[in-house]
C-alpha positions as CSV (number, residue, x, y, z in Angstrom):
1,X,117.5,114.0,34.4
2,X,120.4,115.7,34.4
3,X,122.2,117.1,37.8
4,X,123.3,120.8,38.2
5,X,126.9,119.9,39.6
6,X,125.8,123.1,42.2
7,X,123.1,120.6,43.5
8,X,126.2,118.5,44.6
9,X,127.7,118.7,48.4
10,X,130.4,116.5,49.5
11,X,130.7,118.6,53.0
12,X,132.6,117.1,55.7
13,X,131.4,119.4,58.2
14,X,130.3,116.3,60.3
15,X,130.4,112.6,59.4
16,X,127.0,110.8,59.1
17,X,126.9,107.4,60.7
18,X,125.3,105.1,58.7
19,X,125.5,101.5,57.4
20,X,128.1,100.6,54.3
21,X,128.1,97.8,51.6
22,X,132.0,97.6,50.7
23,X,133.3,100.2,48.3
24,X,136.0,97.1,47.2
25,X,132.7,95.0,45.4
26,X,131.5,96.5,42.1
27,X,127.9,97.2,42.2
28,X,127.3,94.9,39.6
29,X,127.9,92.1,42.0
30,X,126.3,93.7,44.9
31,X,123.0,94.0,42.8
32,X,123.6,90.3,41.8
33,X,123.9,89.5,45.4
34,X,120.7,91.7,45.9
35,X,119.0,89.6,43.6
36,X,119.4,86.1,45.0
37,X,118.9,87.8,48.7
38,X,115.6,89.3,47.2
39,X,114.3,86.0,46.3
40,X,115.3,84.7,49.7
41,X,113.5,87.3,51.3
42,X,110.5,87.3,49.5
43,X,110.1,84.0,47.4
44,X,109.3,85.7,44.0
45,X,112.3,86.8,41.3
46,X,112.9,90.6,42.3
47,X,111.2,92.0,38.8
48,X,113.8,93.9,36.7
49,X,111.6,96.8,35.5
50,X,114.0,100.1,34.6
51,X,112.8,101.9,37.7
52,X,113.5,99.5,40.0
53,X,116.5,98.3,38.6
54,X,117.7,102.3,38.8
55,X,116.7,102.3,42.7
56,X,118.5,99.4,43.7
57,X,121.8,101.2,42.3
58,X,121.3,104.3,43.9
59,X,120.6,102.6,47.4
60,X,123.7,100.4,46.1
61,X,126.0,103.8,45.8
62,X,124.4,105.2,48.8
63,X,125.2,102.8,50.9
64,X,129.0,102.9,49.6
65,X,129.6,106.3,49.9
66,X,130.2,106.5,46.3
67,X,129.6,109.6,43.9
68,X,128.0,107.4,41.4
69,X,124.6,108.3,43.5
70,X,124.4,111.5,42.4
71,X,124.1,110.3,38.8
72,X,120.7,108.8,39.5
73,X,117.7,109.8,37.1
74,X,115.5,109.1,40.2
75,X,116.8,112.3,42.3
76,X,114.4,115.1,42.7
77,X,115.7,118.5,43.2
78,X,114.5,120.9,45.7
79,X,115.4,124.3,45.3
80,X,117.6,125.6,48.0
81,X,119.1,122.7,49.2
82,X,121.9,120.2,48.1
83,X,122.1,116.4,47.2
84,X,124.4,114.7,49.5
85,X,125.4,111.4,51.0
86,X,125.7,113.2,54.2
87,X,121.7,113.3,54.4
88,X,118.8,110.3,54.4
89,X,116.5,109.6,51.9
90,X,112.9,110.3,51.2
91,X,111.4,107.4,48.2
92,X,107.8,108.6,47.2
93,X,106.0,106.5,44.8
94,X,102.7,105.1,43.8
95,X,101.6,101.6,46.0
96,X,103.2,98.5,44.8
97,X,106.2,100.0,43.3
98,X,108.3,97.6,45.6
99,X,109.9,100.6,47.5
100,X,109.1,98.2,51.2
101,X,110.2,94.9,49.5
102,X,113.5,96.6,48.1
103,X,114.5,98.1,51.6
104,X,113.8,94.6,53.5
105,X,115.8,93.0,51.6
106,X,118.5,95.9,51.8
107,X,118.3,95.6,55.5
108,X,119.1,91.7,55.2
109,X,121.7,92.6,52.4
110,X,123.4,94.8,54.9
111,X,122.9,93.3,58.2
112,X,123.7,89.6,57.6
113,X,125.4,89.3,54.0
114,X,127.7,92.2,54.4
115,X,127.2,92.5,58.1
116,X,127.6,96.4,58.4
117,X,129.1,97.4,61.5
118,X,126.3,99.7,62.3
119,X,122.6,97.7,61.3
120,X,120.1,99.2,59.3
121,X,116.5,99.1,60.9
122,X,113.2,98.6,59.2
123,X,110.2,99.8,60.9
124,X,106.7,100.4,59.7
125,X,105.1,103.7,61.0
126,X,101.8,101.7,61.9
127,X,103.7,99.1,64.1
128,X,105.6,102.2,66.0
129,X,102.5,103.7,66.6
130,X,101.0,100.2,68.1
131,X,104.5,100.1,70.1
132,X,103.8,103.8,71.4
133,X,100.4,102.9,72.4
134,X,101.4,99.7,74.3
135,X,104.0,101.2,76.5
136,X,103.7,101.6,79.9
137,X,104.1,105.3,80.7
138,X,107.5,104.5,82.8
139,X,108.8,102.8,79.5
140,X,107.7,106.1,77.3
141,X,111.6,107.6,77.8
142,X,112.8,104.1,76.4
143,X,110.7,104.4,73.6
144,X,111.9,107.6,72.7
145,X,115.8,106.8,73.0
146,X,115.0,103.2,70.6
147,X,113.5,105.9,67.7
148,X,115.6,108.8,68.2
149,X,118.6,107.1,67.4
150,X,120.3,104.5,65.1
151,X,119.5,104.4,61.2
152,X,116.5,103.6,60.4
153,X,113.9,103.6,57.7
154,X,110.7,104.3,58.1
155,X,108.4,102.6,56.0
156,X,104.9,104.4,55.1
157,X,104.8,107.6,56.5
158,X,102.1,109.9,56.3
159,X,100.0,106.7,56.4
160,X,100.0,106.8,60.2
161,X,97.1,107.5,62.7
162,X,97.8,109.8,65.9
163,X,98.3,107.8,68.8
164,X,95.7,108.0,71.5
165,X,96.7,106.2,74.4
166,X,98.1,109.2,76.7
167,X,95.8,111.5,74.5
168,X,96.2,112.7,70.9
169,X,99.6,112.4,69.9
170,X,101.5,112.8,66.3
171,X,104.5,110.5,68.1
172,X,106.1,111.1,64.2
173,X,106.3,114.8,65.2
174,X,108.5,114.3,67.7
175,X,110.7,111.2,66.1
176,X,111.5,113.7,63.0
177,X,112.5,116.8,64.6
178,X,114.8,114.8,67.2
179,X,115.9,112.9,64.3
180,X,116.5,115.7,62.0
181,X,118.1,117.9,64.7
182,X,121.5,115.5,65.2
183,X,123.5,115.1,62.3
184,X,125.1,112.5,62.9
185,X,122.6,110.0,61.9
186,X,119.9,109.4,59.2
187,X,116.9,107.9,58.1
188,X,115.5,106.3,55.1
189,X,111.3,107.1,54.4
190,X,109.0,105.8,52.3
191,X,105.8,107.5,51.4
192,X,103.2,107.7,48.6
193,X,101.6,110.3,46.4
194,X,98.5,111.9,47.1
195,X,95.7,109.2,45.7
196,X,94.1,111.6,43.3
197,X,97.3,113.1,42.5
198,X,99.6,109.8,41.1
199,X,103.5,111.3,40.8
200,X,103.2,115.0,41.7
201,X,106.3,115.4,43.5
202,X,105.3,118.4,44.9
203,X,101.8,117.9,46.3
204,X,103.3,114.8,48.3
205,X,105.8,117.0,49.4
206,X,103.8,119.5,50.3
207,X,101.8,116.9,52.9
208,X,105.0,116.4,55.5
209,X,103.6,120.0,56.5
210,X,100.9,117.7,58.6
211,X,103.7,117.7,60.9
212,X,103.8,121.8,61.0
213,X,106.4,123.6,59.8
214,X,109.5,123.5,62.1
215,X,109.4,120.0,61.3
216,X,108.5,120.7,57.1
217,X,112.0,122.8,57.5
218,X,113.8,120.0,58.8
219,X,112.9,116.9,56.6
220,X,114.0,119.5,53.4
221,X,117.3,120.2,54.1
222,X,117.6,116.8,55.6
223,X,116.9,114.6,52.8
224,X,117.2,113.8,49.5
225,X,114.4,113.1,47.4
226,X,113.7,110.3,45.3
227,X,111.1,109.8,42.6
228,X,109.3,106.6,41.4
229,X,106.6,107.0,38.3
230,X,106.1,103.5,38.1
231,X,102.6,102.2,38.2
232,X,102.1,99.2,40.8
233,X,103.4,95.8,39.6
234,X,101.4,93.7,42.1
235,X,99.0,91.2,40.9
């Protein structure tokens, strides 16, 4: 795909904080070191399908600031809004694409190889619900301070059940619009298609509106979009 140069933004309005890999490495070494990490991680040879191969660069430019992400076939444009290394990213694609495995091993990557300055979280939706539901209601404010701040990616989402514990609760309501709202940091998300609608964009899209429309807003002009097509790759 090729990117209208008006789709670009390299605003400086505001400086997002968010984790680096060193701009001095070339990315082909980075992805090498991704490689050997992956299998560390995971204890299977990362699979070097196109698709893949193409989202571990742009998460590889991403995280160094550099403009070579905005040369990625995997972007998806929204109308209206920009692509930019100033927002997070939103990776929807079909289940066993590897979007989960790819990020883990990012967050190692970044954490321990390159040791970022500031860390890169990986949280599954269903295990922040679980927390949510186990704190005590004098802890809740805690809770809410650990997930409205820092970068994190959010792995699943959409998947989640409302918590029930103080009543029914969409606690990913809440995270988003607090997260979305300060600019200064970021998430990464991970979500799949629609079951009986495999790689329409727009219908998966369309299904953050669970979380009503202040918070629909939000995650558009807050993101960029990225498309896998990929059928699953798991045995």
């Amino acid at each position: 795909m090729e990117i209208d140069i008006n789709l670009l933004t390299k605003s400086n309005e505001f400086e997002l904080i968010k984790p680096r890999l060193p701009e001095t490495i070339e990315a082909k070494k980075i992805y090498q070191f991704f490689k050997i990490q992956y299998f560390r991680d995971h204890q299977v040879p990362f699979i070097e399908n196109i698709e893949a191969k193409q989202l571990v660069y742009t998460l590889i430019y991403y995280f160094q600031n550099k403009d070579n992400f905005f040369n990625s076939n995997l972007l998806y444009p929204i109308i209206g809004t920009n692509f930019s290394l100033q927002k997070g990213l939103i990776i929807i694609g079909g289940y066993g694409t590897g979007k989960s495995t790819i990020l883990k091993t990012f967050q190692n990557l970044i954490n321990s190889v390159f040791k970022s300055q500031i860390t890169l979280k990986f949280n599954a939706v269903i295990d922040v619900v679980q927390e949510f539901e186990t704190t005590i209601q004098e802890n809740i404010s805690a809770f809410n301070e650990k997930y409205n701040n820092g970068y994190r990616i959010f792995d699943d989402l959409k998947s989640e059940k409302e918590a029930s514990r103080f009543g029914k609760k969409d606690i990913f309501k809440e995270i988003l619009f607090k997260r979305c709202e300060n600019k200064k940091i970021a998430s990464i998300i991970t979500a799949n298609y629609q079951e009986e609608n495999p790689n329409n964009m727009e219908l998966a899209i369309e299904e953050f509106y669970r979380y009503e429309g202040r918070v629909y807003d939000r995650i558009i002009g807050s993101f960029n979009f990225i498309q896998l097509q990929d059928k699953s790759y798991r045995k």
